[in-house]
Each structure stands twice: as C-alpha cells, then as structure tokens.
C-alpha positions, 0 to 999 in steps of 0.5 A: 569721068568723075564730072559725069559720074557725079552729074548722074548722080545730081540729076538722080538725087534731084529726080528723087525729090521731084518725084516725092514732093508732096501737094498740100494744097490748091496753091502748092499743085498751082505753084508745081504745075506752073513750074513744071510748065516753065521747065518744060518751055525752057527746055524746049526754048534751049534745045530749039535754039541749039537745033537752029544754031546747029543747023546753021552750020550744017552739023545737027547732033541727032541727040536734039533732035531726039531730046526734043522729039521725047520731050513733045511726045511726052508730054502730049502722051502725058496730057491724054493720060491724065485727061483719059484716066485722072 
C-alpha cells in the first residue's frame, strides 16, 4: 500500500511539472510536441504489445484494453479541439 501511495503521489507531482512548463520559444513548443508524441507511441507500443501477448494466452485484462481505448480517443478529441478552437 505504501508503493502505491508514494507511486500516486510520483506520478501527481510529475503531472504538475508537465502541466506548468512554460513554452519560450518555437524550439521549446518543437521539443515538447516531439516528446509528447514519443510518450504517446511508447505508450501505445507497450499496451499494444501487452494487449497481444495477453491475448496469446486467452486471458485479456480489460484495464488495457480501456488504457488504449482512452489513450486514441483522447488524443483524436484533443486533435478536433484544438484544430477547431486554438
């Protein structure tokens, strides 16, 4: 319980850094586009990769199934956002 408590609070923390960087520039809103797509694909890679190795032995964990629903959902809604409204 307290590995999970202190993960929770690692990830918190993290989010909040993430959520208040600040773009100077061009080259910084380049570099945080850049690495926000390789989470993104990393993210995706790892659960696709779980998703197929799960399914090999006939036991899928609907938890990724739902993280990598989330995840292209979100980021096609994200993508009609700001192409609509920014």
């Amino acid at each position: 319980m307290i590995g999970l408590l202190l993960v929770t609070a690692i990830v918190c923390v993290f989010a909040g850094f993430v959520m208040r960087e600040k773009i100077a520039d061009e080259r910084d809103a380049l570099h945080r586009m850049n690495a926000s797509r390789a989470a993104y694909l990393s993210g995706l890679a790892i659960l696709t990769i779980a998703f197929v190795l799960q399914g090999l032995t006939h036991s899928i964990d609907p938890s990724i199934s739902l993280a990598l629903g989330v995840m292209i959902v979100v980021k096609f809604g994200a993508r009609i956002y700001f192409d609509r409204y920014k």
